[in-house]
Backbone as CSV, one residue per row, in Angstrom:
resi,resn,N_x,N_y,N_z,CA_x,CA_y,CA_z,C_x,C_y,C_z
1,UNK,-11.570,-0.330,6.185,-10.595,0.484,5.487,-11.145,0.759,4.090
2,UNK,-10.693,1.934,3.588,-11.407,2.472,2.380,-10.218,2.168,0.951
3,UNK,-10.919,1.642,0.516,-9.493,0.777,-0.980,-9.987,1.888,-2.027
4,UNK,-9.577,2.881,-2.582,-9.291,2.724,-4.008,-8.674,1.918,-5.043
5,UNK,-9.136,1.423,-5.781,-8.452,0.382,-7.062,-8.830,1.076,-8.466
6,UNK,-7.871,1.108,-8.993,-7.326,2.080,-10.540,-6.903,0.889,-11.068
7,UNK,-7.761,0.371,-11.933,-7.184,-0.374,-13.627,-6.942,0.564,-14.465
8,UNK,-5.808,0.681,-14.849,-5.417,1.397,-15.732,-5.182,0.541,-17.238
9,UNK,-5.831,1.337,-18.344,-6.388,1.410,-19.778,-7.226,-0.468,-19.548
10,UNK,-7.439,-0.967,-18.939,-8.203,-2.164,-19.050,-9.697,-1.826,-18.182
11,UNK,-10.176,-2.808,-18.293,-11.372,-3.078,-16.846,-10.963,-4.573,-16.185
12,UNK,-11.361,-4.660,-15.182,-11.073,-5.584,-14.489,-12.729,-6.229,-13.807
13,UNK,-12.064,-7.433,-13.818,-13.701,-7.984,-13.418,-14.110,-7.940,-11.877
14,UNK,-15.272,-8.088,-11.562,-15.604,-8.195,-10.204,-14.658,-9.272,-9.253
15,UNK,-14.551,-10.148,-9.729,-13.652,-11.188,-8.804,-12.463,-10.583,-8.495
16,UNK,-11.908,-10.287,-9.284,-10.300,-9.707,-9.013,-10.815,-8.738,-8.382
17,UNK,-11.639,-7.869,-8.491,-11.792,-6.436,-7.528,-12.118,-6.958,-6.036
18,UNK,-12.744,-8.156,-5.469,-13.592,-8.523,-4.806,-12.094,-9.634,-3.751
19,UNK,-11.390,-10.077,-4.381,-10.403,-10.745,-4.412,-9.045,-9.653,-3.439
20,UNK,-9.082,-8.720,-3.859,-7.968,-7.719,-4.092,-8.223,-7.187,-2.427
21,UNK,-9.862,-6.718,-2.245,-10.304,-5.909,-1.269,-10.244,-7.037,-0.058
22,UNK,-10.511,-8.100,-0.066,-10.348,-9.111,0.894,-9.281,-9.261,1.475
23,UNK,-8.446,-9.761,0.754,-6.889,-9.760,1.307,-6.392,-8.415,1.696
24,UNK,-6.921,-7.410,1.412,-6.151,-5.535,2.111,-7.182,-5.662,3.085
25,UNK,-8.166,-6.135,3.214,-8.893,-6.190,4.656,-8.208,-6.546,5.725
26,UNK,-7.665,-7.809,5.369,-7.107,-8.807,6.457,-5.665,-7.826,6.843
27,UNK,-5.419,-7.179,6.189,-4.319,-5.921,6.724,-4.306,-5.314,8.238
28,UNK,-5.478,-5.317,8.408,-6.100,-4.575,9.573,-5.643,-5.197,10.595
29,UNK,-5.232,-6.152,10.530,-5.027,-7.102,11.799,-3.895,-7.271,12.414
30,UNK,-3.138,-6.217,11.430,-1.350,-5.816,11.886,-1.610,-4.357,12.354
31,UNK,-2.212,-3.971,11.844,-2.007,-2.541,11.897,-3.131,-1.542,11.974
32,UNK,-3.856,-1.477,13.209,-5.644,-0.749,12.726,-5.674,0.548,12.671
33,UNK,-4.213,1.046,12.484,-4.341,2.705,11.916,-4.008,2.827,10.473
34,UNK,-4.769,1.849,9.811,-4.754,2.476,8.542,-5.890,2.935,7.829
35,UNK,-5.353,3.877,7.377,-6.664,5.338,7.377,-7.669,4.537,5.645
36,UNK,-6.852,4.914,4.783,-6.972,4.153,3.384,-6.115,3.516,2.431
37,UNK,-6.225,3.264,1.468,-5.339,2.981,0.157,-5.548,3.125,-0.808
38,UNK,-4.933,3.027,-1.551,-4.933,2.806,-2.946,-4.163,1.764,-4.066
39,UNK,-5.133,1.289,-4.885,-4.480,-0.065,-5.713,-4.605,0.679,-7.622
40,UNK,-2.880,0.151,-7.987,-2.890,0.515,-9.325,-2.740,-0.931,-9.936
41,UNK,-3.416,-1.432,-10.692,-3.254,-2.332,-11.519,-3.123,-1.709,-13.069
42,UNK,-1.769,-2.685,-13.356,-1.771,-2.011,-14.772,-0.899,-3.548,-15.622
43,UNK,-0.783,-3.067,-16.704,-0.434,-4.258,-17.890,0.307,-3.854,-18.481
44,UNK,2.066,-4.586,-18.703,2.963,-4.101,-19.038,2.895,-4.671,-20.272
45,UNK,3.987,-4.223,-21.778,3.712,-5.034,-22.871,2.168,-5.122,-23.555
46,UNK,1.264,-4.197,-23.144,0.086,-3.785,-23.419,0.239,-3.184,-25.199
47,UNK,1.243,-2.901,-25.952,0.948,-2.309,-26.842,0.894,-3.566,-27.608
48,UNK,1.746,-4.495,-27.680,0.936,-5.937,-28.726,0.083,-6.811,-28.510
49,UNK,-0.309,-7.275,-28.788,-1.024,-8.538,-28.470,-1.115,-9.206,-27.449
50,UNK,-0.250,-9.459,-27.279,-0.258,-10.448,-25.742,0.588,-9.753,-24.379
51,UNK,-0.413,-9.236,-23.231,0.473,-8.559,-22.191,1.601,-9.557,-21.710
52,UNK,2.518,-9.152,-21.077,3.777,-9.842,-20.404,3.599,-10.037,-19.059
53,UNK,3.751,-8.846,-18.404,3.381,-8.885,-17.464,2.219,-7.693,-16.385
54,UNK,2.115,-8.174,-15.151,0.894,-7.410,-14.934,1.577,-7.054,-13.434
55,UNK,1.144,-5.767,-13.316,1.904,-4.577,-12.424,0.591,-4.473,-11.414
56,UNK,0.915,-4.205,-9.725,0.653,-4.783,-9.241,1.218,-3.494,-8.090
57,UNK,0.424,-2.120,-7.588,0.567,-1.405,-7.060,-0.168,-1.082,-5.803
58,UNK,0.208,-1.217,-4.414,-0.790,-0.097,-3.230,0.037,0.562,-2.447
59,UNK,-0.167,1.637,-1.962,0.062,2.645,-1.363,-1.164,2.629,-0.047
60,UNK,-0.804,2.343,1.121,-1.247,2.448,2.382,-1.067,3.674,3.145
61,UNK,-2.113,4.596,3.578,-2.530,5.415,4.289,-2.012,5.340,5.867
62,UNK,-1.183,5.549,6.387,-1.590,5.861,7.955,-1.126,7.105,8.616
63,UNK,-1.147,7.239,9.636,-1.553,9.003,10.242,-0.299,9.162,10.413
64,UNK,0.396,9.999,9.580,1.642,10.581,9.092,2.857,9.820,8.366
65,UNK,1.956,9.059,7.782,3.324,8.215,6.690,2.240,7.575,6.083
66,UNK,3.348,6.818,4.759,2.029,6.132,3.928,2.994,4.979,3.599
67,UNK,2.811,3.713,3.116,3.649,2.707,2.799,3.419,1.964,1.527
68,UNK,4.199,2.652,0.180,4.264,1.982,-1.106,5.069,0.211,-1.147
69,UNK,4.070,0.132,-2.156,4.667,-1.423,-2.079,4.526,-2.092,-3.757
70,UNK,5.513,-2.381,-4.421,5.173,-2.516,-6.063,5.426,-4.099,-6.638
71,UNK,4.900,-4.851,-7.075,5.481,-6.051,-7.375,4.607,-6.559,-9.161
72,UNK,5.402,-7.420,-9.754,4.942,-7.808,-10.792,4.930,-9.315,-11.056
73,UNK,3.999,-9.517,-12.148,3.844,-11.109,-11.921,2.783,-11.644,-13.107
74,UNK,3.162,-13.012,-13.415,2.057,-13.236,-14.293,0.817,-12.971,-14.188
75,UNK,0.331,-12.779,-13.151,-1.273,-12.907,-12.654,-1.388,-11.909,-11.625
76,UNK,-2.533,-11.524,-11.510,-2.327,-10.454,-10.573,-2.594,-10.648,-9.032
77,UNK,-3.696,-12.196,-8.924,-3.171,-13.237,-7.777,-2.001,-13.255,-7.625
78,UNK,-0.793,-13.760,-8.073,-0.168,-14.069,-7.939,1.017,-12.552,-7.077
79,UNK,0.537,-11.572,-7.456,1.530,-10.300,-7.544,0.525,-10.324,-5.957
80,UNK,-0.735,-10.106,-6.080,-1.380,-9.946,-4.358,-0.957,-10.457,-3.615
81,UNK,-0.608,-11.758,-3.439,-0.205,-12.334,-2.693,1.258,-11.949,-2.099
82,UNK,2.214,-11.662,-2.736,3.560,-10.830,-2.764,3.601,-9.533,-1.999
83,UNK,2.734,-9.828,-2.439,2.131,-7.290,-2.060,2.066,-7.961,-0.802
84,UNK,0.720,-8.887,-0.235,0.428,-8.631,1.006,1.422,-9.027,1.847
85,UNK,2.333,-9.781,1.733,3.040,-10.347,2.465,4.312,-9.149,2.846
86,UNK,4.557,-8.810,2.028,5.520,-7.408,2.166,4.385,-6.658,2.715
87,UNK,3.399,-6.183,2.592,3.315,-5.084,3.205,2.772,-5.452,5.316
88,UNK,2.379,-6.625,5.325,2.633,-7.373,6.615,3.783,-6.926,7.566
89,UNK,4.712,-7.407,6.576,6.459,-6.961,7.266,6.171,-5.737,7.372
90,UNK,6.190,-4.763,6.768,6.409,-3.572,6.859,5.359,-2.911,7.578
91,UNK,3.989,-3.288,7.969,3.398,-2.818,8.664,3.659,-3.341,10.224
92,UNK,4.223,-4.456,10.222,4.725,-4.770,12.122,5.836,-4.320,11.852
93,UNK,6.924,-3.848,11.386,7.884,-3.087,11.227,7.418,-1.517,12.125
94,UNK,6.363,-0.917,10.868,6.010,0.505,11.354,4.974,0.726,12.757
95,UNK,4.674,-0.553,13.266,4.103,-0.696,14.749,4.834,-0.586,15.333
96,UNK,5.848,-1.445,14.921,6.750,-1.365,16.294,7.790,-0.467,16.531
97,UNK,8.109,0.114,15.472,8.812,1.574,15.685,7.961,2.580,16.539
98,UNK,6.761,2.654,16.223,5.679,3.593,16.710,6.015,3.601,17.984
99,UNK,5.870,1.861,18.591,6.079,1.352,19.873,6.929,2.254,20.577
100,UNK,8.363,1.948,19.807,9.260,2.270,20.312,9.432,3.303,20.780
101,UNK,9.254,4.520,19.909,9.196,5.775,20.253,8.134,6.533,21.453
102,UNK,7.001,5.577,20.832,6.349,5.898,22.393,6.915,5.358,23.372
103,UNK,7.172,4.753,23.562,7.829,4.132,24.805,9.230,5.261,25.447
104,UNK,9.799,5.150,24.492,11.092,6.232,24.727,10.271,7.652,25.298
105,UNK,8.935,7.868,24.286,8.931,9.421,24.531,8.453,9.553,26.349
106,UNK,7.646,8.206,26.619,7.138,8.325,28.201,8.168,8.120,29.016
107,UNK,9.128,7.337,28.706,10.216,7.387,29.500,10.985,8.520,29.989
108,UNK,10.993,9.407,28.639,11.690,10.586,28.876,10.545,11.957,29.578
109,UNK,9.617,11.863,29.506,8.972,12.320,30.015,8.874,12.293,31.514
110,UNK,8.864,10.875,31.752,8.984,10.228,33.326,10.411,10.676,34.362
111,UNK,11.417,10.288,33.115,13.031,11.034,33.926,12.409,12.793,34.028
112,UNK,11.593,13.389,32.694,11.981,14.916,33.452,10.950,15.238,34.821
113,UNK,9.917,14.659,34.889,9.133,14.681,36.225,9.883,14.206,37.428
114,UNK,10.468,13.041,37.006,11.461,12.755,38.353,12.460,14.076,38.571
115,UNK,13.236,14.344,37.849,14.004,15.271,37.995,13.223,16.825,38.718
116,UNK,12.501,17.109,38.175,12.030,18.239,39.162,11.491,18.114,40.241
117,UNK,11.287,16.495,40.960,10.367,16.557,41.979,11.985,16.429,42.645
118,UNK,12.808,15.958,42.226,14.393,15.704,43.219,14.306,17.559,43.729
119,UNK,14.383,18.423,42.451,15.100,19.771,42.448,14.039,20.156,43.673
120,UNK,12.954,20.328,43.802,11.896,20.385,44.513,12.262,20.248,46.184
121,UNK,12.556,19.426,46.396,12.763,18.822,47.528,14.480,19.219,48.311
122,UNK,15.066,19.627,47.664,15.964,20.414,48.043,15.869,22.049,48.539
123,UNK,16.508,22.561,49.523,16.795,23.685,50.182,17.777,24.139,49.961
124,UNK,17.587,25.752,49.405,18.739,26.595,49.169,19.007,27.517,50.359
């Protein structure tokens, strides 16, 4: 899967970047239609001295929907860990709806084939 990651007005070090992409890897394993993402890291309370807190953004790619997910936290470990876990839920959430609907759509597909092979077989 293809990560964009946006630090916004900071830089961020290799570990946290390296850190970040690992755990959205392991994503894949709910859900292997996800196309890409994108990660906003940003720093709230940035105009004094000491940030407060640290913001903690991805937006997941898949083939006709996308799934935002926002959390904040002292650390930005700490906010990943949050993210991934919500976006877990919400990605076996959006499987299994998928499921569902496929399932419904062959079903209904299956009643209208039955139905014309009945009409079929009748004499007017």
């Amino acid at each position: 899967m293809r990560i964009q990651i946006h630090c916004v007005h900071f830089t961020a070090d290799q570990k946290l970047l390296d850190f970040i992409q690992k755990k959205l890897d392991k994503l894949e394993t709910f859900n292997d239609r996800i196309i890409s993402g994108e990660v906003y890291l940003r720093l709230e309370g940035s105009d004094t001295n000491k940030v407060k807190q640290k913001i903690f953004e991805v937006k997941l790619f898949l083939p006709g929907d996308s799934i935002f997910v926002r959390q904040q936290g002292t650390t930005f470990e700490e906010a990943t860990d949050v993210v991934i876990d919500t976006l877990k839920n919400k990605l076996k959430r959006h499987k299994d709806k998928q499921r569902s609907i496929s399932a419904q759509q062959i079903k209904e597909s299956t009643d209208l084939v039955e139905a014309d092979t009945v009409n079929e077989d009748i004499e007017y």
